[in-house]
Structure formats: structure tokens, C-alpha cells
N, C-alpha and C positions, 0 to 999 in steps of 0.2 A: 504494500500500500504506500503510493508515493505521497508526503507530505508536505504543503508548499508550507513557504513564511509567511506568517500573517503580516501586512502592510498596514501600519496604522493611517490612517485618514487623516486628512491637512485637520479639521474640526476638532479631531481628539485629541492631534496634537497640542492645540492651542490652550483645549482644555486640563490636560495634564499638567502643563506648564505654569496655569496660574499659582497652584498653593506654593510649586516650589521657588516661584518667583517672589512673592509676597515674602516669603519665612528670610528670604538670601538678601535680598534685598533691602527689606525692613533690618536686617541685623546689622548689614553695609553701612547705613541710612544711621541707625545708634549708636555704630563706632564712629562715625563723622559725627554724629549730633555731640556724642563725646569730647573728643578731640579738640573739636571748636570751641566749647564752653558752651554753647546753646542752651536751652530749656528744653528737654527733652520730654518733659512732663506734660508739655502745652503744645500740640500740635499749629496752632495758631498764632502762638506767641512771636513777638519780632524779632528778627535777625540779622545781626550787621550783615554787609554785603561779603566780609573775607567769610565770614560763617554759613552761608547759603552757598559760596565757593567749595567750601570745605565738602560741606554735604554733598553736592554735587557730586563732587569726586568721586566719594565712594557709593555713590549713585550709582555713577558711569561704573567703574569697576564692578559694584552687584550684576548690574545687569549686562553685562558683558559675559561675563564669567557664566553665569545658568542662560546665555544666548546661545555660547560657545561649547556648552555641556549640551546642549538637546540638539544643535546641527551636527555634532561627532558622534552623539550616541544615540538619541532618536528620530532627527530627521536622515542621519549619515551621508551629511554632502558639506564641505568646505563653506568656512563661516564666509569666505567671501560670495557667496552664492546667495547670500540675505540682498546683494546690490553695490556689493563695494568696487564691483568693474571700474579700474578708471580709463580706459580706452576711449579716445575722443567725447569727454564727458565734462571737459573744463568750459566747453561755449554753455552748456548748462547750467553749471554751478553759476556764472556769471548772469547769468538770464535770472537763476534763481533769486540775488542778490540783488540784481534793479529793481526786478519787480516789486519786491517790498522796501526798497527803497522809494520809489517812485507811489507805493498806493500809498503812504506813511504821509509822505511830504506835501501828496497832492491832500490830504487829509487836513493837515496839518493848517495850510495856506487855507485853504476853503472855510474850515471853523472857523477862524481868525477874522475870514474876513465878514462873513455870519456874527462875527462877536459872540459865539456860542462857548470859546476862549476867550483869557484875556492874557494877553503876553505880560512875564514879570521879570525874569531875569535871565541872565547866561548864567551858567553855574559847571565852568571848566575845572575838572578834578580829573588827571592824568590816571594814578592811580584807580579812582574809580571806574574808569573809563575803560581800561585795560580790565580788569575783573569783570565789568560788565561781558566783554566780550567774548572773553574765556567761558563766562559762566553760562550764556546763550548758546554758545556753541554746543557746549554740553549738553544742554538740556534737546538743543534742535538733535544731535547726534544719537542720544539716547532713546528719545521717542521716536523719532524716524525709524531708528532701527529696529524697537519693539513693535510699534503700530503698522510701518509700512514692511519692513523687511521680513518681521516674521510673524505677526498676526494673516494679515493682509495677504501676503505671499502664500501661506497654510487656507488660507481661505479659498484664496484661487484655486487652489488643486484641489478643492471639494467642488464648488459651488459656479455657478458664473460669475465672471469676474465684477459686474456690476453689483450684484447682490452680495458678491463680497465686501466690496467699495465699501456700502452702505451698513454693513454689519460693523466692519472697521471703524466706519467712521461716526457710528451710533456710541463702540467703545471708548474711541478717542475723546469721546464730546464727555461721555459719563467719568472717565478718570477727571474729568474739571471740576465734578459737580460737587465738588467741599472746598473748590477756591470762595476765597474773601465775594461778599457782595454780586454774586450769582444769579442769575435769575432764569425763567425760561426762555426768553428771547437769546442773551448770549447763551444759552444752550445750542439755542438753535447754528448760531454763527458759528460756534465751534464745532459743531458737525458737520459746518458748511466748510470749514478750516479745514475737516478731516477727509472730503471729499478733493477740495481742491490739495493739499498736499497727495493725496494718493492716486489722481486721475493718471499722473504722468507716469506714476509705476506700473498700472496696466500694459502701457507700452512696453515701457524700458526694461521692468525689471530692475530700475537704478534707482539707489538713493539722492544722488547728489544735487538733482534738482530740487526735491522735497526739503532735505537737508538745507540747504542754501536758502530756497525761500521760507522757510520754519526760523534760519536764524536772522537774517535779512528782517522778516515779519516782527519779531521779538525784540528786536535788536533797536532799530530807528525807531518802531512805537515806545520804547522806552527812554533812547535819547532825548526826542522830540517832548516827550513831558507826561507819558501816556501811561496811564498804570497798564501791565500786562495782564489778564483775564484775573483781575481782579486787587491784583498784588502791584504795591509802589516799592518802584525801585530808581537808581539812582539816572536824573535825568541832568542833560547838557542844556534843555531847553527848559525853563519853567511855566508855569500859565495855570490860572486859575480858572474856575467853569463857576460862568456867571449864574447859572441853572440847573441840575443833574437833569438831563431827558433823554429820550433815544436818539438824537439827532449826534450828541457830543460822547454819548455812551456812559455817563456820569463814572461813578466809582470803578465800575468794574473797566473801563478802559474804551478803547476803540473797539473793541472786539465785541460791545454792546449797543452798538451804533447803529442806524440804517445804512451809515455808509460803507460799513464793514460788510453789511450784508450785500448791498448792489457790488462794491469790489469785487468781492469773493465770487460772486454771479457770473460778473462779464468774465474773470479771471478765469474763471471753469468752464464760461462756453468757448473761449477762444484757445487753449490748451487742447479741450474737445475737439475745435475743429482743426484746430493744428497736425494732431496726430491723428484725426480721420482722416485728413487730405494727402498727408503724408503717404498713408498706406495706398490708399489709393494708388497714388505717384507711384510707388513703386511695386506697386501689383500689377500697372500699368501696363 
């Protein structure tokens, strides 16, 4: 009687991997909250920015480490197969980087000029600046890699990739929903977040667009003077909100904004039809 190997399923895999991700990562996450001095006690509590650095860190290293355990031992395919191909992927990365450079700014100008902001100071801190970026980085690198690379990717080898899309990025949206000043609306945008970061992976199979505009997106909304999905951190720009409404996204940031939500829109249909036209082209 010949016996084949059972092949676990992109689903289960995904499934398997939460509790050991939580235990690995949470332990990561307490030896940094350690380390730094934090409040470990208060999930909530403030954080200087080298402290949030700190955590990070061993963020990134938890989830690294049980990414790099389940593609050698459960999925059995080389970690760079989650998207780390760098083979003509740098006009990417770059695209990835304006773009949210460019939605931030155009953002930015428009409140301003609405008076839905009020502009107050320059507030240049080299040091902070430098952290900031390191620490976005991180964070873009990490979730890209969990959500687009191996949620999303284990998805796809179940399900249609749309319906994957949208599982993905249903989960992307719910890992937010214990950020500061939340509501349903940036719910909403942040599933819209999770669609437009992961459309481009359908194609590629690459991070590095996602990545770039995840830290691009995080990154200027921050400079500029913008709390990130809910959390203030250190900004180059400062400005006050004459009103909290949906228009300026009050507390919780741009990312609670209508504008965030039309971005994200045009963002997704033009990506869309980029790499619809594309195939085309070269099915041609």
C-alpha cells in the first residue's frame, strides 16, 4: 500500500502559525519592553521614541525567526520565497516611496489650505529623525513580511487570489483595532491600506513595493505632523486641527480621513490597471 505525504494547505498553515507567533513574539516584545525601561505593565502607556526603537527590534527578530522556522520546516521553501527577489525591483521600491511621499504632501498642502490644519512650527531633531526612520522601516519590513509575504502568499495557494486579498487584508485592518483613538471608519481605510499594499503582490510575488510604500506611507504622514493610525510620534512638521472631523482624520491620523480613503481608491484602481495592462502586453 503506497503512502503519499500529506501536504498541509496555505489556510492551515496560516492557522498553525498564529499561537506560535503570539507566545515568540510576545516574549521578543518583553525582553525589549525590558531592556528599554518601558512599562511593561500598561500596554498603552507612553514611550520615548529610542524605547519603541528598542521594541521594535526585537519585534523584527521574533518575527523573523518563527517566519524563518515555518518556511524551512512547514512551508519547506527558502525564506526568500516570502518576496525578497531583488532582481530589477529597485524602479519599485522607488515608485513605492513617491507614492506616499506624494499622497502625504498633496495631503498635507490641501488641509492647510482648507485651514482644516493650522501650521505651528518646524521642529528639526536629527536624532529623532534618524530613529524615526529606522523604526518605520521596521515596522513597514515586518508587516509586509507577515501580512503580504506569508499570510497572503499561504492564502493564495488555497483560495483565489482576490479572496485572498481581502481575507488578508480584513486581518491587516483587525491587528489595528487596539491602536489609540480607532474607530470604524479608519477601520475601514486600513483594510483599504491592506488591499492597496497587497494588490501589487498578486503580480509580483514581491515585497519591495509594498515595503517601500508601507514605509514611504508611515514615514512622511509622520514627518508632516500626522499621528500614524492613531499613535503620535515625532514630527519635523507641526500643526494643530482647528476641529477633529473626517475630513483632517482628527486623532487617529490621516488614515481617518476621506482623503485617505479617495487616495487609497484611485491608488488601487490605477496599480489595478497597471498590472492588468501589463499582462495583457505581454500575453500579447
Amino acid at each position: 500500500m503506497n503512502k503519499t505525504e500529506y501536504v498541509m494547505k496555505g489556510w492551515q498553515r496560516i492557522l498553525l502559525i498564529i499561537l506560535p507567533y503570539i507566545f515568540i513574539v510576545g516574549i521578543f516584545q518583553l525582553i525589549g519592553g525590558l531592556i528599554s525601561g518601558a512599562d511593561i505593565t500598561n500596554i498603552q502607556s507612553e514611550k520615548t521614541s529610542i524605547q519603541q526603537l528598542i521594541i521594535s527590534v526585537f519585534d523584527f527578530t521574533g518575527t523573523f525567526l518563527i517566519l524563518w522556522f515555518f518556511m524551512k520546516f512547514v512551508d519547506k521553501e527558502d525564506f526568500v520565497r516570502l518576496g525578497f527577489g531583488t532582481k530589477n525591483r529597485l524602479k519599485e521600491f522607488i515608485v513605492g516611496i513617491l507614492l506616499g511621499l506624494l499622497i502625504m504632501v498633496f495631503a498635507f498642502v490641501l488641509l492647510n489650505q482648507l485651514q482644516e490644519i493650522l501650521f505651528l512650527r518646524i521642529n528639526l531633531d536629527l536624532t529623532e529623525l534618524i530613529i524615526s526612520i529606522i523604526l518605520f522601516t521596521i515596522v513597514a519590513v515586518v508587516e509586509e513580511t507577515l501580512f503580504r509575504g506569508y499570510i497572503l502568499r499561504n492564502l493564495m495557494s488555497s483560495f483565489n487570489k482576490y479572496f485572498a486579498l481581502i481575507i488578508s487584508s480584513i486581518l491587516f485592518s483587525a491587528m489595528h483595532s487596539f491602536n489609540s483613538n480607532v474607530d470604524l471608519f479608519s477601520l475601514l481605510n486600513l483594510f483599504l491600506a491592506g488591499i492597496l499594499l497587497g494588490l501589487s503582490y498578486l503580480y509580483t510575488k514581491n515585497l519591495w513595493f509594498p515595503i517601500a510604500l508601507h514605509l514611504s506611507w508611515n514615514l512622511f504622514q509622520t514627518l508632516l505632523g500626522f499621528n500614524v493610525s492613531g499613535r503620535d510620534t515625532y514630527s519635523i512638521i507641526e500643526f494643530k486641527i482647528n476641529e477633529e472631523n473626517f475630513m483632517n482624520g482628527g486623532a487617529f491620523g490621516f488614515e481617518g480621513s476621506y482623503l485617505s480613503l479617495f487616495a487609497q481608491i484611485l491608488s488601487i484602481a490605477s496599480i489595478g490597471f497597471y498590472y492588468n495592462r501589463k499582462k495583457l502586453t505581454t500575453t500579447a
